[in-house]
N, C-alpha and C positions, 0 to 999 in steps of 0.2 A: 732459335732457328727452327724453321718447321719443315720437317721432312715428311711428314706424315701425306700418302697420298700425291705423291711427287712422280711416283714411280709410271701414274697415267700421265704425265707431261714429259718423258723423256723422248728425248730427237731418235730416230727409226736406228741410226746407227750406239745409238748409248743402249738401246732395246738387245740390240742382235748384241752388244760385248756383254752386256750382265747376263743375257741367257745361255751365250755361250759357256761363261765365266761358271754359272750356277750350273750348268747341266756336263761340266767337266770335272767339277767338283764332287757332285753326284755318284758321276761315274766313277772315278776314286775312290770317292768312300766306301760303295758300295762295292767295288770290285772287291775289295778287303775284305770279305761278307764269304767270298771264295778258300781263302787263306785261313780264316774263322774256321770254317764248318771241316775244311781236311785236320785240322790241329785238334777242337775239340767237339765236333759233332753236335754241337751246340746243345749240349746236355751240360749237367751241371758236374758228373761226373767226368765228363771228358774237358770240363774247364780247369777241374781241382788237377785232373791226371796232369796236366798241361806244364802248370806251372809249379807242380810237386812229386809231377815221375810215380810211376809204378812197376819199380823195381822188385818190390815183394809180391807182385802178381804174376805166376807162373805161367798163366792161360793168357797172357798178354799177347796180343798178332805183334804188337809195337813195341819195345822197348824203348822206356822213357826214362830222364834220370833230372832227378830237381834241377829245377835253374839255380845257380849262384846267385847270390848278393849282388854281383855285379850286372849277371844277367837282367835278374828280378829291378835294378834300380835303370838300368838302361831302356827296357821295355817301356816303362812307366816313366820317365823322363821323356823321351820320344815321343811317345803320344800321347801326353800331357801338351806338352808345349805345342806339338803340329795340330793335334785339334784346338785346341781353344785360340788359333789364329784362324783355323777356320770356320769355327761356331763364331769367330767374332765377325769375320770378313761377309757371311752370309746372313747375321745380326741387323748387319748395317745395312746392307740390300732389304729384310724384312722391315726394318726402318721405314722403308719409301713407301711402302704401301700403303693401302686403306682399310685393313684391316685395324678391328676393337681395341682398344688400348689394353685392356684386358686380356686377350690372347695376344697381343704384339708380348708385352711383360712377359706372359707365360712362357713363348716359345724363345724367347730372349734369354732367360735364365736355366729355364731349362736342362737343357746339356750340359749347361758348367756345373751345376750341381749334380747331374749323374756320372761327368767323368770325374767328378772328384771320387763318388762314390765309387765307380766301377775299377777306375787302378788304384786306387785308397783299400776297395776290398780286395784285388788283388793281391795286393802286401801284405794285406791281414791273414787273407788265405793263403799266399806262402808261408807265411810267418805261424802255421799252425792254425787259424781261426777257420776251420774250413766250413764253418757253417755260412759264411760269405760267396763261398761260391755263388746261394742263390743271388744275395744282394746282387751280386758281380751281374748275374743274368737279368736278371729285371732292368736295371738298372740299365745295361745294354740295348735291351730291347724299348728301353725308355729314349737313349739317344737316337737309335735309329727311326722311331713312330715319330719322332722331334723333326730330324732332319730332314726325312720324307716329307713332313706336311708342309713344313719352311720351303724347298724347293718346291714344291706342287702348289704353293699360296702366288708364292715370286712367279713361277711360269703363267701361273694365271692371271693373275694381274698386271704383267706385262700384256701380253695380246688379247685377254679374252673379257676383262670387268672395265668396263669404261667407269670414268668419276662419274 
C-alpha cells in the first residue's frame, strides 16, 4: 500500500480534521511542558528531586518526599502507554507525507526509543541510578525536537508543499 505523499491529495475536509487532530495534540503535549517546568525546573537536579524527594535538604522552599513503588510504576505506566498511542497515531499521519524515507524512519522511531529511555531512566533514577537524570533530560528533550518537527512537517505539508 503506498501512503507516501498522499497527504497532498487529501479532500479540503480530511485536511481541516488531521490538522485539527495534529495541532490538538500538540497542544496537549505541550501544555504538559507547564506541569514539567513547576515540578522540576527542567534542570536535572529538579528531575532527580522529583521523583526522589529532598527531605534531607533543609534549605528546601519545597518539601518533597520520594514517590512509592506504586507512584513511580503508575507514572510510568501512564505515559508509557498514552504516548506511544500518540507517537503512533501522529506516525501514521507522518506516513502520508513526502517527506525522505530516511527521515520518515527517523522521526518514526524516534520517540519510542527516547520514551523507553526517559521512564526506563526514571525507574533507574528512582531506583538509585541517579546519574540517569541526565539520560532522563536528553532524552526528553529528544522527544520533544521529535514531536515538534512531526507536527511542523504535517502542517506544512498539508497547506503549504504541493506534490
Amino acid at each position: 500500500m503506498q501512503l507516501s505523499g498522499t497527504i497532498h491529495t487529501f479532500s479540503k475536509h480530511t485536511k481541516l480534521f488531521v490538522l485539527f487532530f495534529t495541532l490538538s495534540l500538540a497542544f496537549g503535549y505541550f501544555a504538559g511542558y507547564k506541569f514539567l517546568f513547576m515540578n522540576t525546573g527542567f534542570t536535572p537536579a529538579g528531575i532527580e528531586t522529583n521523583y526522589n524527594g529532598n527531605e534531607d535538604a533543609e534549605d528546601a522552599e519545597e518539601m518533597k518526599f520520594k514517590k512509592s513503588e506504586r507512584e513511580i510504576m503508575s507514572i510510568i505506566h501512564n505515559h508509557v502507554l498514552s504516548l506511544s498511542v500518540l507517537f503512533f497515531a501522529l506516525g501514521l499521519i507522518l506516513l502520508t507525507t513526502s517527506l525522505s524515507n530516511g527521515w520518515k524512519a527517523f522521526l518514526l522511531v524516534e520517540p519510542f526509543v527516547s520514551l523507553i529511555l526517559t521512564f526506563g531512566g526514571i525507574w533507574l533514577m528512582w531506583a538509585e541510578v541517579t546519574w540517569f537524570k541526565y539520560i532522563v533530560m536528553v532524552s526528553g528533550i529528544s522527544i520533544t525536537l521529535t514531536v515538534a518537527s512531526m507536527v511542523l512537517i504535517i502542517v506544512w505539508q498539508l497547506y503549504f508543499r504541493k506534490k
